[in-house]
Structure formats: structure tokens, C-alpha cells
N, C-alpha and C positions, 0 to 999 in steps of 0.2 A: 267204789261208787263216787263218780265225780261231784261238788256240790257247785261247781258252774263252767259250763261250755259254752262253744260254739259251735256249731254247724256248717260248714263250710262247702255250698252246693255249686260242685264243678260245674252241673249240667245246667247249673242260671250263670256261671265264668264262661262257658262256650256261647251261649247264647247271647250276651252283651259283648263277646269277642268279634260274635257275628255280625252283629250290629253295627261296630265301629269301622269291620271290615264294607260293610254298605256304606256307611258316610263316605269315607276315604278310600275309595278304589285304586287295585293296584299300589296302594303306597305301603312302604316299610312300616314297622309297629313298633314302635319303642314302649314297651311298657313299663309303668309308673309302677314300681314293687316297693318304695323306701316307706322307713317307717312302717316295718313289716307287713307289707302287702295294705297299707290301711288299715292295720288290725285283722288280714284274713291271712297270714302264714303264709309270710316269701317267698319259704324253699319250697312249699308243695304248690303254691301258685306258681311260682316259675318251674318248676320241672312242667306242671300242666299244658301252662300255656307255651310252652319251648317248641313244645309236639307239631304246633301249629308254622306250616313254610311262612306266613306271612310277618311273622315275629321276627325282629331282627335282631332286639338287645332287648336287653331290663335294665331301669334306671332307680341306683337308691342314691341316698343323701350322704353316704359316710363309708371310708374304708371298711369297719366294722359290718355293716350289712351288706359293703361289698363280696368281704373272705367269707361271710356266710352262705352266699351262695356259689362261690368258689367249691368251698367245703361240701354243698350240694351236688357238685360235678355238674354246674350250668356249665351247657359247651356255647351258645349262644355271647356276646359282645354282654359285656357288665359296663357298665357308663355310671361314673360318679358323677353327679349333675351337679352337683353344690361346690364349695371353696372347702379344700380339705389343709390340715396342715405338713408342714414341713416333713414331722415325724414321720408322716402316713405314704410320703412318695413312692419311696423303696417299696415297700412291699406292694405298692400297686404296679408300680413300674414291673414288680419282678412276676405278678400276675398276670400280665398282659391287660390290665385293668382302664377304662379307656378315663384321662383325670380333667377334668372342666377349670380349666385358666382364664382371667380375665385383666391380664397383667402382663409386662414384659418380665417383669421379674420372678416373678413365678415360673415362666419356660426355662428362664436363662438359672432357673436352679433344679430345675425336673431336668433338662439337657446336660445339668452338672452331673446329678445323681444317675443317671440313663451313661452316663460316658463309664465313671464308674465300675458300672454295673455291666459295661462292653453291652445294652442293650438299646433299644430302642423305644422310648416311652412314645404313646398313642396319648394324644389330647383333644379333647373336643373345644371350640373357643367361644365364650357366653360374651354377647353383644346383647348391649343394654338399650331398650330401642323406648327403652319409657318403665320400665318397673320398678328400676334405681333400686336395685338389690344388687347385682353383680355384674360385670362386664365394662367390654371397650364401648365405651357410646363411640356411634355411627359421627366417623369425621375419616376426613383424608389421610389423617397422621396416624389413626385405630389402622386406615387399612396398611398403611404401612409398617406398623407394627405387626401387623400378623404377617405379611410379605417376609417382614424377617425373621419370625419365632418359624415361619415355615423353610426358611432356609437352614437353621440349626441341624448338626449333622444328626443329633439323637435326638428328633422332634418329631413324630408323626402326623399330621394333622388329620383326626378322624373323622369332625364334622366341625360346622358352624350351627350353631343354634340363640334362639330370643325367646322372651316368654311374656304371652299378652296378661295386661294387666285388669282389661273390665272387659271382657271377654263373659264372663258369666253375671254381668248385672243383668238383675232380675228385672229390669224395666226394659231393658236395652233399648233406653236412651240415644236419640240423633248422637248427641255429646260423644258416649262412650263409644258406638259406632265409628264416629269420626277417627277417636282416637286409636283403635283396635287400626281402624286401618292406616294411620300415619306410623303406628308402629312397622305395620306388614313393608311399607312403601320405606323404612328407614334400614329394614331386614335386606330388603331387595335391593338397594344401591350398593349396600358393604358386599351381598354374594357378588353382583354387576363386577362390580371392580375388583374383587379377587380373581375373579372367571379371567377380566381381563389381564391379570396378572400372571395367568397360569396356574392358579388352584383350583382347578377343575375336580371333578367324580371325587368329591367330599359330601358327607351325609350334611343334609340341611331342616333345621325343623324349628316350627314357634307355636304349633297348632297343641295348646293343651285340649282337656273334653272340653269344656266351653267354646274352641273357638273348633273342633269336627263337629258338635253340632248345628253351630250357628256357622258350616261352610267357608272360614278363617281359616286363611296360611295353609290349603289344602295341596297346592303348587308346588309343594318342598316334597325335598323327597322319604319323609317319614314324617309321621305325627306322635303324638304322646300322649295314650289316653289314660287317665288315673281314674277319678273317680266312676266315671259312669263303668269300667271294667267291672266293680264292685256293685252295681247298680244303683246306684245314687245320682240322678241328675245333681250339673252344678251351680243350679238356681230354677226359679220357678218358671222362667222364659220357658223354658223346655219342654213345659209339662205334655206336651203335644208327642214327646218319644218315652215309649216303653221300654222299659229295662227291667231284670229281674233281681230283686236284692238276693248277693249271694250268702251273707249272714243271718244266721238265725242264733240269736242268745238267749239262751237257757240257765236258767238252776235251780234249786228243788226244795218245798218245803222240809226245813229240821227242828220244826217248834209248834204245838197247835194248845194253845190256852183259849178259856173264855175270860172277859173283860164286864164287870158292869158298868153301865149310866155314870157320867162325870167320872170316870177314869181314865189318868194321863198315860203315851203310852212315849217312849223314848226322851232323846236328849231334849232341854227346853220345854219341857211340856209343851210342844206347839198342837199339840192334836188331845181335846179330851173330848170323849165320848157323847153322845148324845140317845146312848141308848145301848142295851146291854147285847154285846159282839162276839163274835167268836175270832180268834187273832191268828193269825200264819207267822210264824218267821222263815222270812227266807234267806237264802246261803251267799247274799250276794248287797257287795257294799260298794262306797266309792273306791275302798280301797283294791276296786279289780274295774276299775273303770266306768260304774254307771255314776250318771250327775251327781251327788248330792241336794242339788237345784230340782230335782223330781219330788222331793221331799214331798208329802201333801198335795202334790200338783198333777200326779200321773196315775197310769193304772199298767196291770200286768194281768196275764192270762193265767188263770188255773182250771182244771178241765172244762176249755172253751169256755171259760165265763172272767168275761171282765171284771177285775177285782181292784180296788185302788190301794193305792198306797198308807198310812198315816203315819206320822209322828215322822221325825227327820232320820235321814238314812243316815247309818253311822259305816264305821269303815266297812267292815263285814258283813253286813247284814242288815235286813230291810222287816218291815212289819206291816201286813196287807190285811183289811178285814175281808173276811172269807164267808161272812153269815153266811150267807145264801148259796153255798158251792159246797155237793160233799166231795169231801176229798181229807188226806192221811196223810200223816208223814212221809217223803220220800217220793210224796209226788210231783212231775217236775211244771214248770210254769216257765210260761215265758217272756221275758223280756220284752224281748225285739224279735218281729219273727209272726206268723201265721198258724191258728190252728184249724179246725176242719169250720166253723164259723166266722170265728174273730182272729181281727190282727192288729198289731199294734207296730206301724213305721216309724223306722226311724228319723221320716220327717214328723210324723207326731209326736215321737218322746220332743224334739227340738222346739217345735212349735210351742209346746206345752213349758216350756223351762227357758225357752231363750238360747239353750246352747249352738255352737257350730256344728254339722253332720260330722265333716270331717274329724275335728275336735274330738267327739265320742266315739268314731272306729277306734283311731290313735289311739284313745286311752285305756283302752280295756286290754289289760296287760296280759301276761302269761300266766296267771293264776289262773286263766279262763283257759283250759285245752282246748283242741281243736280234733271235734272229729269232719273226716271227709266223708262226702254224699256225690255218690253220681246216679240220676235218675234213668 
């Protein structure tokens, strides 16, 4: 008996696949798997979504979530999108692993290691068009830089790629507009001048979800959708597209006491009674990923009845008054997620506490298993 899950519902993964595929017609699908799947499980999201022609790659942040889905026997393009280290070349090189440089020096030791290894390293090259995270900023000497990292005899050039940075402000602001687009327009001179150089039929993409919804960088010949795959718009700009949350978290009462009037209930006594309770504990702490910041501030589902929280969440376990709800040990509740009345989103928990959406998929580590749903 598990004491906290997930649910992981393919059939709301196809449905927001299909969506993305309406945004961006005809274009390749790079998807956003790092940091395991968002918190929804890499290797079963990507073998899923693989099935799909329109997929062309999966993109995680690190060799390690690379060989992971190597290990998966993803046949599909694996794309490290982040700066990996030195260590890590070799075995991507020797995966056929595609490695995101944004450096001369970096090629000229991926071509060292690649010579080595009598193979060929695939590299994708991250131009920095305004995020000042990573890459060649857009100038004449970038493009000749890559003119020559593309002549290296063990260099493959897979793609060029950028990444807009207020693409998802929730205001969308003239400002940030503007700026999304001198990104696009600093994107477009460095492909220009490659094209004219003779790097042609290379993958090209800057379009995260925030910039397919809002119709940004759709020109390229792939986009990269992460969050909204999981159903999570990437600000409130949006709120005008339906998506289907593909997580639901669960865990289960393993404690039922009563409490009387002016009784404190966990660390800090922050919560004392104001009248005599009945008390749940539940199986599920920050130390499996929910806020702690919920503390007193949130509620959760127990059969279809909204129940709140009291007293501060400790690692493992949480404590909900239940008065009004029958219900037993081993009954499950939910988190995050919908019952046949009540739901509780995970833009609510976040509203409620301040946290990032993203932030709280990320965190909910692997104490939380994963079962798969397809409706």
C-alpha cells in the first residue's frame, strides 16, 4: 500500500500534445522531459509521447537524465539543452547524444574527444538573443565562430537554438512584447547569415510554451513545449487555453485522533484549536515535495470534502481537521488533483502559499510513485 502517489493521466498527455500540435502546425516537437518529466516520469512520458510522428526529440538538462532515457531505449534525438561538463562528453558523444555548446572552446574539446573516440559528436549551438544564461550573443564574430566550430572534422551541427525570456509575463506588456520580438529578430539575422554561409537544413527553435501560445518563434523549424505538455499554462495571460492537468497527487490517511478546545497541534504550536476536532494525519510531507508554505494556509480532499490543513507541515506528514468528513484510516485524499465534486489546482495550492507551479512539480520527488492512467 503506497502512502503517496501520483497519477499520471496519458489521456490529458495526448490531449495537450494535441493542442500544441494546433498552435504550431506542421513543425517538429522537441519536448521538454528534464527534470523528470516536471515531476511526471521521463522514461514513461517519453516512451508515450515517442509513439507520436510529430515528436522529434526530448530535451533534458543533464547527461544523467540523458543515459536515463537511453536506458529507456528512446530511439527518438535526446538533446542536452543546458552546459554540461567536461566529464560528461564521452559518454554522450559515445550515445549519439545531441550536446548544447555555446563556446569555441567547448567544440574545440567535444572535436578533441569525438576524434578520440573515431566518432562524430552532434551539437546543437545556444545563441543568447537576451536571457544571458548561455550562448554566443548575436554579432558577426558569433557567426563566425560557429562557421568554424561547423567546419571541425568531428563537429556535427544539429541545430541552432535561443530562448525567449518574458514570453510568459502575465501582463504582456508593450515592454515585454517588444522585447520577445528583438529577441526573434536577433534569432533571425545569426540563422540569415549562417544560411548564407552554407549551414543550411539544421534544426532551428526559440519558441518555449509561452511563446506557442502567444504565436512567438513559430517560423523555426521546431518548438519546445514544457509546461503546458503537463497542463499547466505559463502565466495567467493564457487563461483563454484549455489544458488538461496530467497530475493528480494523492496519499492516504494513517492517523485518526480527536483533539479538544485550545489544543496545539504540531511543530510551533502555530495552530491551537478553537473547538473540540477530530484530526487526520496524513502520509505526506515536504519531505516528498508538498510546500511546507501550505502550512495553515491550504486545504485537501478527503471523500469529496474540503478539509484544511493545521498546524505546520513537517517532513512526512501533514495534519487536516476532518470533523465533518467520515472517513478511516487508509483512506486516500488528495492533494492536487479532482474528485467527483471538489478540486484543488495546482494554481490554487500556489496562489495560496506564494510558491512557483513549476517549483512544486520539480519537487515532489520519488517517494511519490507513479501510477499510469489512460482513459
Amino acid at each position: 500500500m503506497k502512502r503517496i502517489w501520483k497519477e499520471i493521466n496519458l489521456s490529458n498527455l495526448q490531449y495537450n500534445l494535441n493542442m500544441v500540435k494546433n498552435f504550431a502546425k506542421n513543425k517538429s516537437i522537441i519536448c521538454m522531459v528534464k527534470d523528470n518529466a516536471y515531476g511526471h516520469d521521463a522514461k514513461e512520458v517519453s516512451l508515450f509521447l515517442e509513439k507520436d510522428e510529430r515528436v522529434a526529440a526530448f530535451a533534458v538538462a543533464s547527461a544523467e537524465e540523458a543515459m536515463s532515457l537511453v536506458s529507456a531505449e528512446i530511439k527518438k534525438d535526446i538533446i542536452i539543452i543546458s552546459h554540461i561538463c567536461e566529464e560528461d562528453y564521452e559518454t554522450a558523444i559515445k550515445n549519439d547524444i545531441i550536446i548544447t555548446i555555446s563556446t569555441v572552446d567547448q567544440a574545440l574539446k567535444i572535436n578533441e574527444k569525438a576524434k578520440k573516440l573515431n566518432q562524430i559528436a552532434r551539437v546543437q549551438i545556444a545563441i543568447d538573443t537576451g536571457m544571458n544564461r548561455i550562448g554566443f550573443k548575436p554579432s558577426d564574430e558569433a557567426v563566425k565562430d560557429i562557421i568554424n566550430i561547423s567546419k571541425l572534422p568531428n563537429i556535427k551541427i544539429h541545430g541552432v537554438y535561443s530562448h525567449f525570456a518574458v514570453a510568459d509575463s502575465d501582463v504582456g506588456s508593450t515592454e515585454d512584447d517588444e522585447y520577445t520580438n528583438l529577441q526573434e529578430t536577433s534569432f533571425d539575422k545569426v540563422i540569415n547569415a549562417l544560411s548564407k554561409n552554407g549551414i543550411n537544413n539544421i534544426d532551428t527553435s526559440i519558441s518555449n510554451s509561452a511563446g506557442i501560445l502567444s504565436g512567438k518563434g513559430l517560423k523555426y523549424t521546431s518548438i519546445r513545449p514544457g509546461i503546458i505538455l503537463y497542463g499547466i499554462l505559463p502565466s495567467e495571460r493564457f487563461n483563454n487555453v484549455k489544458l488538461k492537468p496530467v497530475l493528480v497527487l494523492k496519499s492516504r490517511i494513517v492517523h485518526l485522533h480527536r483533539i479538544t478546545k485550545g489544543t496545539s497541534v504540531s511543530y510551533g504550536r502555530t495552530f491551537i484549536s478553537d473547538k473540540d476536532m477530530l484530526i487526520a494525519t496524513i502520509s505526506c510531507g515536504y519531505g516528498d515535495g508538498y510546500p511546507r508554505s501550505a502550512s495553515n494556509r491550504t486545504q485537501v480532499i478527503v471523500n469529496d470534502r474540503r478539509c484544511s490543513i493545521i498546524g505546520r507541515i513537517s517532513m512526512d506528514a501533514m495534519m487536516v481537521d476532518v470533523s465533518n468528513v467520515d472517513c478511516k484510516i487508509n483512506d486516500e485524499v488528495i492533494l492536487i488533483g479532482k474528485s467527483e465534486t471538489e478540486e484543488i489546482t495546482l494554481k490554487e495550492l500556489c496562489d495560496r502559499t506564494g510558491e512557483f507551479t513549476y517549483e512544486i512539480l520539480t519537487r515532489i520527488n520519488t517517494r511519490a510513485k507513479s501510477i499510469f492512467k489512460y482513459n
